[in-house]
N, C-alpha and C positions, 0 to 999 in steps of 0.2 A: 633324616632330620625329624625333631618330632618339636612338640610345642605346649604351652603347659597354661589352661586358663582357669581362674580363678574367682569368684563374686563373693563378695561379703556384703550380708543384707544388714546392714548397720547403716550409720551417720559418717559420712566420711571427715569429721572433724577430728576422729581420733584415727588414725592407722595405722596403729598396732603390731599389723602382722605383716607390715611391711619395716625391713632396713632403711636407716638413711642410706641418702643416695645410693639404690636402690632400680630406679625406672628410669627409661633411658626416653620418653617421651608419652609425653602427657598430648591424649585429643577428648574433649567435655563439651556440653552443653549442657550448662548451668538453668534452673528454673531462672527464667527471667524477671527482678524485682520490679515491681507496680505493673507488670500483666496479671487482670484479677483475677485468672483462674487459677494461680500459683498466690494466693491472698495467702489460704487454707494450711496450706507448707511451710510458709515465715512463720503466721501466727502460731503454727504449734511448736515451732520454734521456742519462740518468744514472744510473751502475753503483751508484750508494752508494743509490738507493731499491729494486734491487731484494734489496740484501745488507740492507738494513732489513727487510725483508718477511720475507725468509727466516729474521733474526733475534728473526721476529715484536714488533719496534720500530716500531708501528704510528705513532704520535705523529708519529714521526724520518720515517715514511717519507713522511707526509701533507704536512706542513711541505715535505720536499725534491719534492715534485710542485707544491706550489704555487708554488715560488722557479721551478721550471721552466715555469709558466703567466706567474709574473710576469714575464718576460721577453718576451714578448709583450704582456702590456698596458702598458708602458712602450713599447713601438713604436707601437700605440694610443695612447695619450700623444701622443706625436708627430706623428702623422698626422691625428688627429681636427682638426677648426676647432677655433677658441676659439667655445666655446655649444653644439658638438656632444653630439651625444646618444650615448653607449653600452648598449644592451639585452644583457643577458646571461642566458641561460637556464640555469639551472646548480641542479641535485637537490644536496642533501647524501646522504652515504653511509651503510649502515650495516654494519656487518660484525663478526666474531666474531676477534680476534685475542688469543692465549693464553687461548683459552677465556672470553674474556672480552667481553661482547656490548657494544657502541657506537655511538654516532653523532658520522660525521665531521662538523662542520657550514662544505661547503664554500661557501656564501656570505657565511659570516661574514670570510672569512679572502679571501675577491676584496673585498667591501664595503671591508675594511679594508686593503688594498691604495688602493684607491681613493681612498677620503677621504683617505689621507696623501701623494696624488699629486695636488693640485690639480685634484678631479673632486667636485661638490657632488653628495651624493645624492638623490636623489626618491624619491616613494613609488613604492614597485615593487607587481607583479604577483602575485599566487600563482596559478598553475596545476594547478589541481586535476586528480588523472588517477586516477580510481576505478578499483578493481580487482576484479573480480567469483568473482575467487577465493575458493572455501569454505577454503580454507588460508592467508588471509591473515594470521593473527592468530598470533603470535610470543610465547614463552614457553610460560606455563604453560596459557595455554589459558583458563578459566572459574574459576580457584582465584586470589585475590588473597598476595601480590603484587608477584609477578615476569613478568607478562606484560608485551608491549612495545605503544608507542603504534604505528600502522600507518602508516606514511609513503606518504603519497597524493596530496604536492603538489610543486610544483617551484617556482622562481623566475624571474620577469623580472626582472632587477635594470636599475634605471634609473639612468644616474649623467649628469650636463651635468660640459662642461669646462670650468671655471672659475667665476668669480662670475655671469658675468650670461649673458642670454640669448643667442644667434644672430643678429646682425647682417643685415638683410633691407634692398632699397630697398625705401624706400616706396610701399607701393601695387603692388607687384610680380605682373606678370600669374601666373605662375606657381603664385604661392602662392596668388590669388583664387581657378585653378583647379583646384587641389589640395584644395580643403576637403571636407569630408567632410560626412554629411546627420544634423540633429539629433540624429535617434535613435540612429545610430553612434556618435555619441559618449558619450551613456550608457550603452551596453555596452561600446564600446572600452576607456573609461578608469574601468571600475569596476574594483576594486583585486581581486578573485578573477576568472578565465575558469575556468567549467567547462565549458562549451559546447564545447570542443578537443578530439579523444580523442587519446590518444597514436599514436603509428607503428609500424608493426613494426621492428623495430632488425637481422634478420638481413640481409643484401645479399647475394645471387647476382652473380657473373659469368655473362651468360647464355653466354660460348664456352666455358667448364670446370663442373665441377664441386663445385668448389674456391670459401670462401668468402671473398672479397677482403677484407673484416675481419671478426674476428669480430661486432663490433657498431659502427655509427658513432654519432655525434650527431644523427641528423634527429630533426628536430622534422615537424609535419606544416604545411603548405604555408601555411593559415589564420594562422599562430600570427606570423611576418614579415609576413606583407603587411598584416596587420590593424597592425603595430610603423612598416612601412615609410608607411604611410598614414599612420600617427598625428603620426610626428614625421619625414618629410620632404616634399619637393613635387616637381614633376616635372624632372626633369633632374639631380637630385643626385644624388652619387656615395654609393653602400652597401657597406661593406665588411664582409666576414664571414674573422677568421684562421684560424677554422677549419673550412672550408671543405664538406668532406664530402663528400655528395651533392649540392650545389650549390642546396640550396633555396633560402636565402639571395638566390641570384641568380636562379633563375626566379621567386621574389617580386620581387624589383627590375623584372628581365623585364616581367612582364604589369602592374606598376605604372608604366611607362614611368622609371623613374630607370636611371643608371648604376647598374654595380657593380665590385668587386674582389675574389676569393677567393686564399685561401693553403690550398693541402693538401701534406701530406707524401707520401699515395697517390697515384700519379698514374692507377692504375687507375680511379680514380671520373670522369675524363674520359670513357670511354666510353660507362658510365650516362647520363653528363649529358646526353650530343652524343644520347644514342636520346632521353631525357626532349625535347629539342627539336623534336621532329616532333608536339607538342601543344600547344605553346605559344601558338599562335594559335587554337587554339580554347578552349583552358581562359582566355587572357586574354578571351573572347567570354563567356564562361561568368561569369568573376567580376564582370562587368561587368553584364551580366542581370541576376544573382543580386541584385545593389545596387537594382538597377531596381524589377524585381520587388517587393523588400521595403518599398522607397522605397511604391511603391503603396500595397501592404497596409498598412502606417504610415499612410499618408493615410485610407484607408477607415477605419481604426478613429478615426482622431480626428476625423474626421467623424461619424462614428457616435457618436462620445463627448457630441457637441453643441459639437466647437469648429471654430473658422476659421483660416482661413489666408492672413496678410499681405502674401507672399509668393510670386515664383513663381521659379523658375531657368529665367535667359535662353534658354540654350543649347536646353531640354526642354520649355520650358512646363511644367512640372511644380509644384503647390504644394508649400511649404516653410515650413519655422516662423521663421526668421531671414535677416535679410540679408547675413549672412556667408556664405551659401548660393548667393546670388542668380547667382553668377559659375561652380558648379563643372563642369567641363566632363573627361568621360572620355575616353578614347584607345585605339584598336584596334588590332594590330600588322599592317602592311600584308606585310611580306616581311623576311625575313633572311638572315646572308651569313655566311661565316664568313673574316675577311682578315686573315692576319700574326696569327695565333693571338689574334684579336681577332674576338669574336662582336656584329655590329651589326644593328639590330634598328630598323626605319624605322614609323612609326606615321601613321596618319591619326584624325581625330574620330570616336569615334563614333555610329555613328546610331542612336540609339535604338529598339526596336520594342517596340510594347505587346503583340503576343503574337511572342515569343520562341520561337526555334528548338528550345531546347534547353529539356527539361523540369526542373521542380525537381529529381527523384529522379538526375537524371545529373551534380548538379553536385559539384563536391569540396567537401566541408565544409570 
C-alpha cells in the first residue's frame, strides 16, 4: 500500500487542482473570526473588515470574516463526495468591542452556512480544554452579576454531504480493515472529549528568530487521527483548507489514507518536511498505543467475569464483535519526496506484546 500527499501554498477559496467530488473527508481548523490574533488574516483578506474593526463595528466585522470563510466552504462543497463527511474544529470568540464585552458565536454561523448548502448536520463533538489559570474568571469576580461564564470548550462540527450516506462496495476489504476496537468507539464517539489537551499555538522558525505567525490553528495530533479513523478507511483522500502546520496530514500519514492541504504561509513547509523524520516511528507508536490498550480492555473484562466471542484474524487477539474480526494495522515502510508529492509505502504490521516503545514516550 502506499499513500500520496499533497500541499498547495495558495488560498483555499479556489481548488483548482482538485476534482469535484473528489475527497472522501474533510478534518480543518479554520482561523477563528473575532480572535484578535487572526485580525491580521481577514483584514488582508478584505480591507472593509479591518476599517470595521477600527470603527469598532464588531457585528460588520464578524459577518465579513465569515463571507470570507464561506468561500472556501463552498469549494468544500464541491470537492467533498456526495456522503462525505466535514469535521470542523472551530472556538467561538469572545471580545470586548466599545467597551462592551461578547460573544462571537462562530459555529453558529459555519453550522448555518452549512445546512443551507446541502450538508446534513450530525451531532458534533465538544472539546473540552480546561484552564488552570487562577485568572480565569472574567467580570466582577465573586460579586453577582456581571461576571462572565469561562469559555473552556471548542467544537467538532460534523456535517455529511447530502441526504444519505457514503456509497461503499459491498463487503469492501478496506473498510473490514479500517474498523476500529469496541471500546474506541465508546470514547471516540461520545459527544464531549476531554482527554485532548490543547497545543501551544506560538510557532518558531527554527533559521530566525522571528515568529512565522503569530499564532496558527493546530490542534494537537490525537484530536484528527482519532476524526480520521472514525469516519474514513484506508486509502481515502483527507483534505484539510486550512492547512497550517500540517497535522491534518501526518494524521492521514500514520493512518495510511491520502491527503490534500491548502496554506496561504508557505513557510510552514519547512516545519512539516523536519516533523517528517518521525513519522515512522510515532506511526509505530500510535499503533502500540491501540495494542497495548486493546489488552488492557481485555484483562479488565475478563476480570469483570465476561467473555469473549471473538478473536481478530490478523492478531489472534479477543474482541467483543465481529465487525472487528477483520481489523488489520499498517506500519510505514519508507518515504520519498517526488514532484512536490510526499509518498509514503506501508507494510502490515507486526504486532508485539511487549513493545519497544514505553507508555510515558507516547503522544497523547
Amino acid at each position: 500500500m502506499k499513500t500520496i500527499h499533497r500541499i498547495y501554498y495558495k488560498n483555499s477559496n479556489n481548488m483548482s487542482e482538485l476534482e469535484e467530488d473528489s475527497v472522501d473527508l474533510i478534518i480543518t481548523s479554520p482561523p477563528y473570526p473575532m480572535i484578535e490574533m487572526w485580525d491580521s488574516i481577514f483584514s488582508s483578506l478584505n480591507d472593509k473588515i479591518k476599517e470595521s474593526l477600527d470603527d469598532g463595528a464588531g457585528k460588520k466585522a464578524f459577518l465579513l470574516m465569515h463571507e470570507e470563510m464561506n468561500r472556501v466552504w463552498k469549494e468544500c462543497a464541491r470537492v467533498l463526495k456526495p456522503g462525505g463527511i466535514a469535521c470542523i474544529n472551530i472556538g467561538d470568540a469572545t471580545r470586548k468591542i466599545n467597551n462592551t464585552f461578547q460573544l462571537f458565536p462562530n459555529h453558529v454561523n459555519i453550522t448555518s452556512y452549512f445546512q443551507n448548502n446541502n450538508f446534513i448536520s450530525l451531532p458534533c463533538i465538544l472539546w473540552r480544554k480546561p484552564t488552570n489559570s487562577p485568572n480565569k474568571f472574567l467580570g466582577s469576580g465573586m460579586l453577582p452579576p456581571n461576571a462572565y461564564i469561562t469559555l473552556e470548550h471548542e467544537y467538532i462540527l460534523i456535517f455529511r454531504k447530502g441526504n444519505n450516506k457514503r456509497k461503499l462496495e459491498p463487503k469492501l476489504d478496506n473498510r473490514y480493515n479500517s474498523a476500529y476496537f469496541w471500546e474506541e468507539r465508546n470514547k471516540w464517539f461520545s459527544d464531549v472529549w476531554m482527554d485532548i489537551r490543547g497545543t501551544a499555538q506560538n510557532i518558531k522558525n527554527k533559521n530566525n528568530n522571528g515568529e512565522i505567525r503569530e499564532r496558527s490553528a493546530a490542534f494537537p495530533l490525537e484530536l484528527p487521527y482519532r476524526l480520521i479513523n472514525m469516519f474514513s478507511i484506508y486509502e481515502d483522500t483527507i483534505l484539510d483548507p486550512f492547512w497550517g502546520t500540517g497535522t491534518t496530514t501526518f494524521a492521514a500519514i500514520i493512518s495510511a489514507r491520502n491527503s490534500v492541504g491548502y496554506e496561504l504561509n508557505s513557510q510552514f513547509k519547512e516545519l512539516f518536511e523536519s516533523s517528517l523524520k518521525s513519522a515512522i516511528e510515532i506511526n509505530k507508536m500510535y499503533n502500540e498505543r491501540r495494542f497495548q490498550e486493546h489488552i488492557k480492555f481485555i484483562k479488565q473484562h475478563k476480570k469483570n467475569g465476561k467473555d469473549f466471542k471473538y478473536k481478530i484474524n490478523n492478531y489472534n487477539l479477543p474482541i467483543v464483535t465481529k465487525q472487528e474480526e477483520n481489523i488489520k494495522f499498517y506500519s510505514i515502510k519508507d518515504y520519498n519526496k517526488n514532484d512536490e508529492k510526499y509518498v509514503f509505502r506501508y507494510e502490515e504490521y507486526q504486532f508485539e506484546r511487549k513493545p519497544k516503545f514505553i507508555q510515558s514516550r507516547l503522544i497523547p
